[in-house]
C-alpha positions as CSV (number, residue, x, y, z in Angstrom):
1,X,-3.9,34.8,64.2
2,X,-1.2,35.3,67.1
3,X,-3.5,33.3,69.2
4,X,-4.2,30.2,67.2
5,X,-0.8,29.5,66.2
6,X,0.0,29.7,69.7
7,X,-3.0,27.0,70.6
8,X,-1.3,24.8,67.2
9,X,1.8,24.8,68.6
10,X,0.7,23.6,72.2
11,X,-1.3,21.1,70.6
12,X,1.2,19.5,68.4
13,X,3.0,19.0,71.2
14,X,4.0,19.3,75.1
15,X,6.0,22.6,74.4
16,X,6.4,26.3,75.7
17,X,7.1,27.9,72.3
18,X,8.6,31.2,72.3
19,X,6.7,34.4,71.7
20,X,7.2,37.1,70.2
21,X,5.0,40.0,68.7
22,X,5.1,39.1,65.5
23,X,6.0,35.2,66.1
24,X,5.7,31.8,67.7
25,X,8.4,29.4,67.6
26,X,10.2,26.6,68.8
27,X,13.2,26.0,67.8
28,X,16.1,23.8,69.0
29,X,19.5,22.5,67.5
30,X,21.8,20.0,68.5
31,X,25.2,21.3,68.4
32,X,28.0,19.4,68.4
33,X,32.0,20.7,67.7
34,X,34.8,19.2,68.0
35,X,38.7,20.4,68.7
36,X,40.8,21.4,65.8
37,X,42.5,18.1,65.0
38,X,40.4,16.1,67.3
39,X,42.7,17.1,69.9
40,X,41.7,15.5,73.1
41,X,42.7,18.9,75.3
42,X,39.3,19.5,77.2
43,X,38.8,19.0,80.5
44,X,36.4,19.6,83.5
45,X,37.5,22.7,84.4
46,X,37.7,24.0,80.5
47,X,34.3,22.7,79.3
48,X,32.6,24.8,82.5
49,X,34.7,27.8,80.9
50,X,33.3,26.8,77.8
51,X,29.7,27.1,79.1
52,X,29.8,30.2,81.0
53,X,31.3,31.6,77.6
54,X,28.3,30.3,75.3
55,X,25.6,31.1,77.9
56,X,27.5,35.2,77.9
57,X,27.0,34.9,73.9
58,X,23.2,33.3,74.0
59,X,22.4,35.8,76.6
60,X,24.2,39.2,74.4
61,X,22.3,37.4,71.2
62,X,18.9,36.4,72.3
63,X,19.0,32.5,72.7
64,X,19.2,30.1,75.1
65,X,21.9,27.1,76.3
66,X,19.3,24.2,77.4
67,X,22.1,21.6,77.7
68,X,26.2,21.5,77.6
69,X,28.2,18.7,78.2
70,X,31.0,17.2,76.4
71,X,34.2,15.2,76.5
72,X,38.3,15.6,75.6
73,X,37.7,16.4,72.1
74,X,34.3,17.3,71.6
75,X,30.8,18.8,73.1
76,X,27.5,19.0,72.6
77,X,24.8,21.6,73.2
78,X,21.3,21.8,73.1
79,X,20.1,25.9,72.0
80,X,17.0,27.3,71.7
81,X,16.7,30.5,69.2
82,X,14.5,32.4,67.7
83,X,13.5,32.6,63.9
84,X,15.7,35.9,63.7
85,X,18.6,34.2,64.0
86,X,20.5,31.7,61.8
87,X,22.0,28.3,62.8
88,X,25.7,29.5,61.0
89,X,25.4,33.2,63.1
90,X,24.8,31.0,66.3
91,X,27.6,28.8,65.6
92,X,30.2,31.3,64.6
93,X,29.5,33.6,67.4
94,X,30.0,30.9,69.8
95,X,33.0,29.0,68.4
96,X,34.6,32.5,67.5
97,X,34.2,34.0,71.4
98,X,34.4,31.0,72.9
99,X,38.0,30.3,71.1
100,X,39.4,33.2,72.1
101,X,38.4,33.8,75.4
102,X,39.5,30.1,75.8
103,X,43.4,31.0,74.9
104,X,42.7,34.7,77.1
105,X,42.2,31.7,80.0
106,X,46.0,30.2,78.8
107,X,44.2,26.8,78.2
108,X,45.7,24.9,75.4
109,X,45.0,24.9,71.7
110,X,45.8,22.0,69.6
111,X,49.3,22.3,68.5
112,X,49.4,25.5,69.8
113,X,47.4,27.1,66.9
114,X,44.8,30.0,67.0
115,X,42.2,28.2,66.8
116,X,40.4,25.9,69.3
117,X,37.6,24.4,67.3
118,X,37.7,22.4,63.7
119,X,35.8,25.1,61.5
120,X,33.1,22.1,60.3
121,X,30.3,21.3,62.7
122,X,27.3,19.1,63.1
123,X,23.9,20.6,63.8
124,X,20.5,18.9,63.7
125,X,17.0,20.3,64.4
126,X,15.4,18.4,68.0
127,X,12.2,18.7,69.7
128,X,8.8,19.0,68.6
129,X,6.4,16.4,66.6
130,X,7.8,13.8,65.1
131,X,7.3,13.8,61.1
132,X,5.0,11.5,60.7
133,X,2.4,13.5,63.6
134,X,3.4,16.6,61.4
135,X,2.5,15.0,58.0
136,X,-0.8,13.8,59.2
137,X,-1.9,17.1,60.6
138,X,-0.8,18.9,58.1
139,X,-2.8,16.6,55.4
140,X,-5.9,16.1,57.4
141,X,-6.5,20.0,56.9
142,X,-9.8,21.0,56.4
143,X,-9.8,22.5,53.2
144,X,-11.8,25.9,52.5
145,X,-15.5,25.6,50.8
């Protein structure tokens, strides 16, 4: 069992899926936050704080940073993460350390509140098939005699 839904995955699509004992997966999320306020207060210098920060939480938690970049008021990351883990745990980890470990640094918050980061967020699943290579597999299925 292990086996073929390792051999699926690869052949769906050019990927290295993580493996686990019991699993195989592939899962990715675009991240993107932005500063309470929309608060244009990052800079160079903060946004490479930012990173080390998330890639200390991905690394205590079991997931990966693949990419981190961002602007004065916002960022975006690419994660990968395994099925244990939920998108809102991810999330909250990172914007929760990252936040205060920010203000530790004496960078500013907007308007000098406790928070650096609007609580909403915008997260969208990336990578793999695309639907339509996923609907056709999954209906040309042989079906059992």
């Amino acid at each position: 069992m292990y086996e073929s839904a390792l051999i699926i995955a690869r052949s769906l699509v050019d990927v290295n899926p993580l493996t686990k004992r019991a699993s195989v997966s592939d899962l990715k999320i675009h991240l993107v936050c932005v500063t309470k306020y929309r608060r244009q207060i990052l800079t160079v210098e903060s946004l490479m704080l930012i990173l080390k920060y998330f890639r200390e939480v991905a690394e205590k938690m079991n997931f990966q940073v693949l990419e981190f970049n961002g602007e004065s008021d916002h960022i975006h990351t690419l994660v990968e993460y395994p099925p244990q883990l939920s998108i809102s745990v991810i999330v909250n980890a990172l914007k929760g350390v990252d936040s205060r470990r920010y203000g530790q640094a004496r960078f500013p918050k907007p308007y000098g509140k406790e928070s650096l980061w609007s609580p909403s967020y915008f997260v969208s699943s990336s990578g793999g098939a695309p639907l339509e290579v996923l609907k056709s597999y999954i209906k040309n299925q042989e079906k059992p005699s």
